[in-house]
C-alpha positions as CSV (number, residue, x, y, z in Angstrom):
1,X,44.2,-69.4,76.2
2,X,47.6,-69.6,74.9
3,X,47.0,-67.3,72.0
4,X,45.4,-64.9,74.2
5,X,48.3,-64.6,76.0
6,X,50.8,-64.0,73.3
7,X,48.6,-61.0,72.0
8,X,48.8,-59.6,75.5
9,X,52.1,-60.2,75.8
10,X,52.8,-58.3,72.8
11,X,50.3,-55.4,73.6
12,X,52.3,-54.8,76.8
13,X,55.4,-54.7,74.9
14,X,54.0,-52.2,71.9
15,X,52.7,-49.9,74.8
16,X,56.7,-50.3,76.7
17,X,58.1,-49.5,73.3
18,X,56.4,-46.0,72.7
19,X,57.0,-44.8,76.9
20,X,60.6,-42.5,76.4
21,X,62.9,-43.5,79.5
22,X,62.6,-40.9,81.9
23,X,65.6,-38.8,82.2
24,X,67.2,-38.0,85.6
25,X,65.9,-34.2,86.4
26,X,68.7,-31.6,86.3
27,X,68.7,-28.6,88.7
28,X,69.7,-25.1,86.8
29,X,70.4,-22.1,89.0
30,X,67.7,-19.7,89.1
31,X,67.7,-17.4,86.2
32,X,69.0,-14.0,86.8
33,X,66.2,-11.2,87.2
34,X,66.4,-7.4,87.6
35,X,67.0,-6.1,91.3
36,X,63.9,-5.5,93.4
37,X,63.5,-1.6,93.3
38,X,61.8,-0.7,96.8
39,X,60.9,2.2,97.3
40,X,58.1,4.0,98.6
41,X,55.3,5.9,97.7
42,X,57.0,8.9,97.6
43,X,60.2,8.0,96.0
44,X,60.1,8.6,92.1
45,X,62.2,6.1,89.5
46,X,65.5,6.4,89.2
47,X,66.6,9.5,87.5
48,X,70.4,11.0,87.9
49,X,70.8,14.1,89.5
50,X,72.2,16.7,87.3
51,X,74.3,18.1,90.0
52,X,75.6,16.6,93.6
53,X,77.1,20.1,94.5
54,X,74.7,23.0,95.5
55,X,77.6,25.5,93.7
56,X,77.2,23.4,90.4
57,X,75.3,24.6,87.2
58,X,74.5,22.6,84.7
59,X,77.0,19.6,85.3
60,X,75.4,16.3,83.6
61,X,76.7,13.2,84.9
62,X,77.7,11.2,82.6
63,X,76.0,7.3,81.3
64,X,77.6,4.5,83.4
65,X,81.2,3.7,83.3
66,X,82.0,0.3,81.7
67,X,85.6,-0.7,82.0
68,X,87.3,-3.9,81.3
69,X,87.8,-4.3,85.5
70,X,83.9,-4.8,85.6
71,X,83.3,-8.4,87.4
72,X,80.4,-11.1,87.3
73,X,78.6,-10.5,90.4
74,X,78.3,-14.2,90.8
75,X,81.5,-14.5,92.1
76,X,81.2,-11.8,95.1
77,X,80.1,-13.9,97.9
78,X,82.0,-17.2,97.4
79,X,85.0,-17.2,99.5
80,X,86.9,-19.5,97.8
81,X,87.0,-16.8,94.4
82,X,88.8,-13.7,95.4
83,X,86.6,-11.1,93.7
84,X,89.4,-9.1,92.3
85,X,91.5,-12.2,91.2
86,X,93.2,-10.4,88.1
87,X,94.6,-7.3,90.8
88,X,97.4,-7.7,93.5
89,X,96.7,-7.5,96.9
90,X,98.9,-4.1,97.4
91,X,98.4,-2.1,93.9
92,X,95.2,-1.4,91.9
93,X,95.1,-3.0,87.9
94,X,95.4,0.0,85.6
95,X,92.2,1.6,84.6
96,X,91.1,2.4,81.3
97,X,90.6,5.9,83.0
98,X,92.8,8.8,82.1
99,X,91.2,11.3,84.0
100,X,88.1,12.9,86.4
101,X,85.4,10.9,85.1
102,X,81.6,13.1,84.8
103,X,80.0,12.4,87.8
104,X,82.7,11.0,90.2
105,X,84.6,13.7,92.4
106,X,86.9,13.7,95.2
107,X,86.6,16.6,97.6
108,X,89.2,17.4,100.3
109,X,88.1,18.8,103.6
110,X,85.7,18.3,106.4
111,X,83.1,15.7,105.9
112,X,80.4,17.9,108.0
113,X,81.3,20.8,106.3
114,X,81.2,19.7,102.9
115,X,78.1,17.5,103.2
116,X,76.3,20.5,103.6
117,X,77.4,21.6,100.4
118,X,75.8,18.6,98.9
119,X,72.3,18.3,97.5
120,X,69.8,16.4,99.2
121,X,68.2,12.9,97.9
122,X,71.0,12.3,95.1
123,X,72.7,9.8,96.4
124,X,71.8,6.1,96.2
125,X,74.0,4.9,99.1
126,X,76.9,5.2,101.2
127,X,79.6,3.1,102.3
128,X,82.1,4.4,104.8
129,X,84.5,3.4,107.4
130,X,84.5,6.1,110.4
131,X,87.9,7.0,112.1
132,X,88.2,4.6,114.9
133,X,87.7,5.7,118.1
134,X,91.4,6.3,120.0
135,X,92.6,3.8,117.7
136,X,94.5,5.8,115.2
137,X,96.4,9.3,114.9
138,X,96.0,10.5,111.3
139,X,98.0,14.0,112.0
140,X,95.2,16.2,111.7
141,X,94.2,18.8,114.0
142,X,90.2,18.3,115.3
143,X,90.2,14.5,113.5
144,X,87.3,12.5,114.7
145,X,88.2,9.9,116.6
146,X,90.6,11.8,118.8
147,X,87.6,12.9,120.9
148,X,88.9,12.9,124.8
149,X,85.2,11.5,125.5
150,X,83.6,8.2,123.0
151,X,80.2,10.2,124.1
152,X,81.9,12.7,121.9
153,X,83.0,10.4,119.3
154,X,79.8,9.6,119.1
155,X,77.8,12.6,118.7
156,X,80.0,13.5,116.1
157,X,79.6,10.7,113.8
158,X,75.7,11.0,114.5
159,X,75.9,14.5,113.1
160,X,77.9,13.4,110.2
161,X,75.2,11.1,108.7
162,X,73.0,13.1,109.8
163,X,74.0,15.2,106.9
164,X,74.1,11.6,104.8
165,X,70.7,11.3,105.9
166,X,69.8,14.1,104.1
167,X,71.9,14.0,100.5
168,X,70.3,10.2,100.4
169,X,67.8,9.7,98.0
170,X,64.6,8.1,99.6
171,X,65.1,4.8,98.8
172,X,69.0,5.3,100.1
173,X,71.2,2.8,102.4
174,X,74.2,3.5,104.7
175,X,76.9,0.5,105.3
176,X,79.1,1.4,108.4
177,X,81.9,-0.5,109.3
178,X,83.2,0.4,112.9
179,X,85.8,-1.1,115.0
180,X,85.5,-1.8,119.1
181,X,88.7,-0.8,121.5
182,X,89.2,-1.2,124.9
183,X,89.6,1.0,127.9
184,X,93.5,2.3,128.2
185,X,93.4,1.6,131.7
186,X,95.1,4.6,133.1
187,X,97.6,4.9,130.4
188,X,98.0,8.5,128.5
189,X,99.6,7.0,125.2
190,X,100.1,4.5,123.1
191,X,103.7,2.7,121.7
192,X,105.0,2.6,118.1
193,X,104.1,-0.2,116.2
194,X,106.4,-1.2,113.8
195,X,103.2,-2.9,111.7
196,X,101.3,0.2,112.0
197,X,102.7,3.6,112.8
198,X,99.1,5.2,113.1
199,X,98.8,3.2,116.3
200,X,101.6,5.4,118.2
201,X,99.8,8.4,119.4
202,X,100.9,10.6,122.0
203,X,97.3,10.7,123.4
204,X,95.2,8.1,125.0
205,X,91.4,8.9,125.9
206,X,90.5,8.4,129.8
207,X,89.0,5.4,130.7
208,X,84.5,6.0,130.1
209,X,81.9,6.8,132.9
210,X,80.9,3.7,134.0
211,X,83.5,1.2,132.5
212,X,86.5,-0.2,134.1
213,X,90.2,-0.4,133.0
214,X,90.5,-3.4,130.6
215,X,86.6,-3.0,129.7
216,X,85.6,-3.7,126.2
217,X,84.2,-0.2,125.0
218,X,81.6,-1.7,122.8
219,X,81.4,1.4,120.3
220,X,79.9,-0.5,117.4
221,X,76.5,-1.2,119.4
222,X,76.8,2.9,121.0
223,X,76.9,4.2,117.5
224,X,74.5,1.8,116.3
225,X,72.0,2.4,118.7
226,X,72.8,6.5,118.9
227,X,72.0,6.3,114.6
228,X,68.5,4.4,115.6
229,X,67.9,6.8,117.7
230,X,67.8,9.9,115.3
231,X,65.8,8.7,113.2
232,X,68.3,5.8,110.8
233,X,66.3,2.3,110.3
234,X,68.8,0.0,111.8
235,X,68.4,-3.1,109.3
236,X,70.7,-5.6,110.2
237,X,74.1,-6.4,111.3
238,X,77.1,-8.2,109.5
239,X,79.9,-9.8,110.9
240,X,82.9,-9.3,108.9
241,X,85.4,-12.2,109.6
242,X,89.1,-11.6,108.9
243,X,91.1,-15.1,108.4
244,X,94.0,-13.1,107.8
245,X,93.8,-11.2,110.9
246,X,97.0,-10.2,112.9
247,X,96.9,-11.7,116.6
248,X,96.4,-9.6,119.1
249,X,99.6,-9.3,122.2
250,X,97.0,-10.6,125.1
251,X,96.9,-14.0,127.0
252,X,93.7,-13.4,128.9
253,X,91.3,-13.1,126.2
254,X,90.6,-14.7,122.9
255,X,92.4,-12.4,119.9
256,X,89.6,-10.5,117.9
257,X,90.0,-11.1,113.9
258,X,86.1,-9.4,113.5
259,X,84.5,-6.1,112.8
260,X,81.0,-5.3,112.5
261,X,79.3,-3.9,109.2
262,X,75.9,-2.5,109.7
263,X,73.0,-2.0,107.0
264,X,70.8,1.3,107.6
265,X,68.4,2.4,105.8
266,X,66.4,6.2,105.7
267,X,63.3,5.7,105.4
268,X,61.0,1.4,105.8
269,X,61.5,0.8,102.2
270,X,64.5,1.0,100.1
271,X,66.8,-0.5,97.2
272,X,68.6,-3.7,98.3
273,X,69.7,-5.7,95.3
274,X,68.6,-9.0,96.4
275,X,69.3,-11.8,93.6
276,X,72.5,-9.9,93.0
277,X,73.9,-10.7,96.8
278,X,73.0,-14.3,96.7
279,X,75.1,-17.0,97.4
280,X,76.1,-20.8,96.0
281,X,74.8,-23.1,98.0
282,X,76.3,-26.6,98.7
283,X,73.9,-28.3,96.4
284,X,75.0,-26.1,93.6
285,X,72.0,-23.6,93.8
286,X,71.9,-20.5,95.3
287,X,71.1,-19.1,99.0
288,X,70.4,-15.3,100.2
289,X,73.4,-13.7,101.4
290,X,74.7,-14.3,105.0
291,X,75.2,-12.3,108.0
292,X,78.7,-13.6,108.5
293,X,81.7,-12.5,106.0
294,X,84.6,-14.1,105.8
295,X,86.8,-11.5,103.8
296,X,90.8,-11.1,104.1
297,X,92.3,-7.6,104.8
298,X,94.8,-6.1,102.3
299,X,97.6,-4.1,102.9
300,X,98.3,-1.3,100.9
301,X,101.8,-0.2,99.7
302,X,101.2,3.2,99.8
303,X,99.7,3.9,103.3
304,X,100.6,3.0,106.7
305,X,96.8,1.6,107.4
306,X,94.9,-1.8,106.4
307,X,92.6,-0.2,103.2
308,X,88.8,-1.5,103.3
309,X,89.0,-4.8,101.2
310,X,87.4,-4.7,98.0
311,X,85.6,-7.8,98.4
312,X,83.7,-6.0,101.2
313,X,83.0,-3.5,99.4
314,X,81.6,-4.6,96.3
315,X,79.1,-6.5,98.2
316,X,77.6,-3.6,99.7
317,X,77.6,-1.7,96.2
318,X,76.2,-4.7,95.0
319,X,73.2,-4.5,97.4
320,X,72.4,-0.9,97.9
321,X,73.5,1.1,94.6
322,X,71.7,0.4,91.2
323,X,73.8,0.2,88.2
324,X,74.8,4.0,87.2
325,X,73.9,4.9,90.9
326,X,76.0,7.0,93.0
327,X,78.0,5.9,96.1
328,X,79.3,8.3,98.8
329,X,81.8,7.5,101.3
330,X,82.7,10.6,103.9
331,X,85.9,9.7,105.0
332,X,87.1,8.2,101.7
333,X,91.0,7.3,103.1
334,X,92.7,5.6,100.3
335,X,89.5,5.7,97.9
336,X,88.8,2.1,98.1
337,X,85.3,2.7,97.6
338,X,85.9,5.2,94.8
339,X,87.8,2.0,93.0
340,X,85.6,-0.4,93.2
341,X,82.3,2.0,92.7
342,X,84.4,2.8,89.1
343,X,84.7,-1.0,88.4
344,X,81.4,-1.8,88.8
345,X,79.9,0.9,86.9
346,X,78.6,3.2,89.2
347,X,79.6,6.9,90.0
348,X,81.1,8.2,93.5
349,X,81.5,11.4,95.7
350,X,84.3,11.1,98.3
351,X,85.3,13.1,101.0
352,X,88.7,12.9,102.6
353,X,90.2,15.5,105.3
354,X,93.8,14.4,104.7
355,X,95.3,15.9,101.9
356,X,97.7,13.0,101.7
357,X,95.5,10.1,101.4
358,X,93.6,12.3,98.7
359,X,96.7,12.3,96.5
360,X,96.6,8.4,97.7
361,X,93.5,8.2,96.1
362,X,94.1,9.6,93.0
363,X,97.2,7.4,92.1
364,X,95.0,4.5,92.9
365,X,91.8,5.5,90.6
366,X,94.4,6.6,88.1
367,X,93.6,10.3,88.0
């Protein structure tokens, strides 16, 4: 019996000796894929327009722009990495471009006018931020948002992307950010700011039909809402958290530090970049992007108005434009959009009505 067990013994022991120790399981993040095109039926591959502009003849865009500014996109949506971390808050890093690029274009003027001047389906998606309603004076003469009546305000942004409606391709997305105000109360202007000097306007819009002095306007939701209405696929909304926002001069309310962001699309299906806008996750993997978007403002030295942050931007680009795409913004301001949409490699068509900012624009794109 002894002997028997011996051999057993050293049976068990051979078969332990040839079983590997199992190795603790590492997690890698999921491997980077191309971006879910969809589209519908109707909507062919992506092909460049060869012209944006219904006067132009022949104009080829050109291949995309690749510049040493060009970021990993795995870095947009983790607030603890600014985006942009090699460019100061207040200038732009120097481009590696010495003039008008093919295929990106600034045009000063009207946004309703000139959109009309635009071909329809070229572009792949527009990001904008609207005049605010009563909120600003930029100097010119029939501005938007200097409407006596938001109902106004309103109809005239609807018309506006209306027109974007139409240039989109598609497959196309709008990203609107909009800011809310409040009724004036009675009050027909507004004082200097010594922070802003946009906000003193000799003007202050009457109070709404049916609000109440101090009301909360809601404008966000109205324009929202109005854009379902013609015919826009409201898609989702975003809140975009400012930690850096300035308090507000009120005791009897909580100080805002949010906007809202909204994704529309033109038609049920269309191009949203998916494994591009994901996020890390606290276990080291990844997540799907969130509704909420915690992304500091950033002066700028050269204007008298907080800028779009680029962070902000280059997550919408991220989502809605495919690499070489083209990206429109309407009221272009400082040409935020324009900078970024040149960093990461994709073309751009703004429109400004200020003939200031335009030159604003230029300095900053390095034109």
């Amino acid at each position: 019996m002894s002997g028997l067990k011996k051999q057993s013994a050293r049976k068990r022991n051979a078969a332990t000796a040839i079983i590997p120790p199992v190795q603790p399981l590492q997690v890698l993040p999921p491997p980077r894929s191309k971006p879910v095109h969809k589209v519908s039926a109707r909507t062919p591959a992506h092909v460049p327009p060869p012209s944006i502009r219904r006067s132009d003849t022949g104009a080829v865009p050109s291949p995309a722009i690749s510049n040493r500014n060009e970021v990993d996109p795995a870095t947009w949506n983790n607030s603890s990495v600014d985006l942009f971390s090699g460019l100061s808050v207040d200038a732009v890093a120097p481009l590696p471009l010495r003039r008008h690029p093919k295929g990106c274009s600034i045009l000063t003027g009207d946004s309703l006018t000139l959109l009309k001047e635009l071909e329809p389906s070229t572009i792949n998606t527009c990001i904008t931020s609207p005049p605010y309603w009563g909120l600003r004076d930029y100097g010119i003469q029939g501005q938007i948002g200097a409407e006596p009546r938001v109902d106004d305000y309103i109809s005239s942004l609807v018309e506006v992307f209306r027109e974007v409606r139409r240039v989109l391709r598609d497959d196309g997305t709008l990203w609107l950010n909009i800011g809310d105000s409040y009724t004036s109360g009675g009050r027909t202007w507004r004082q200097t700011d010594k922070k802003n000097a946009a906000r003193e306007m000799n003007y202050r819009a009457p109070t709404p039909d049916g609000l109440k002095p101090k009301d909360l306007i809601g404008v966000p939701w109205r324009l929202a809402f109005a854009l379902q209405a013609d015919g826009w696929y409201l898609r989702s909304e975003m809140i975009w958290h400012k930690p850096n926002g300035l308090p507000e001069s009120v005791k009897d309310r909580p100080s805002r530090n949010h906007e809202y962001v909204f994704l529309l699309s033109k038609n049920e299906r269309y191009f949203y970049n998916y494994e591009d806008t994901r996020e890390p996750a606290v276990n080291g993997s990844v997540k799907a992007m969130r509704s909420v978007w915690s992304i500091n403002t950033e002066p700028l030295r050269e204007a008298h108005f907080a800028a779009f942050p680029r962070q902000l931007v280059a997550r919408c680009i991220s989502a809605g434009c495919p690499a070489d795409g083209l990206v429109l913004d309407p009221f272009l301001g400082a040409g935020t959009v324009g900078l970024v949409a040149q960093q990461l490699s994709r073309r751009f068509v703004g429109i400004e009505l200020n003939a200031e900012y335009v030159e604003i624009a230029k300095k900053r794109l390095n034109w």
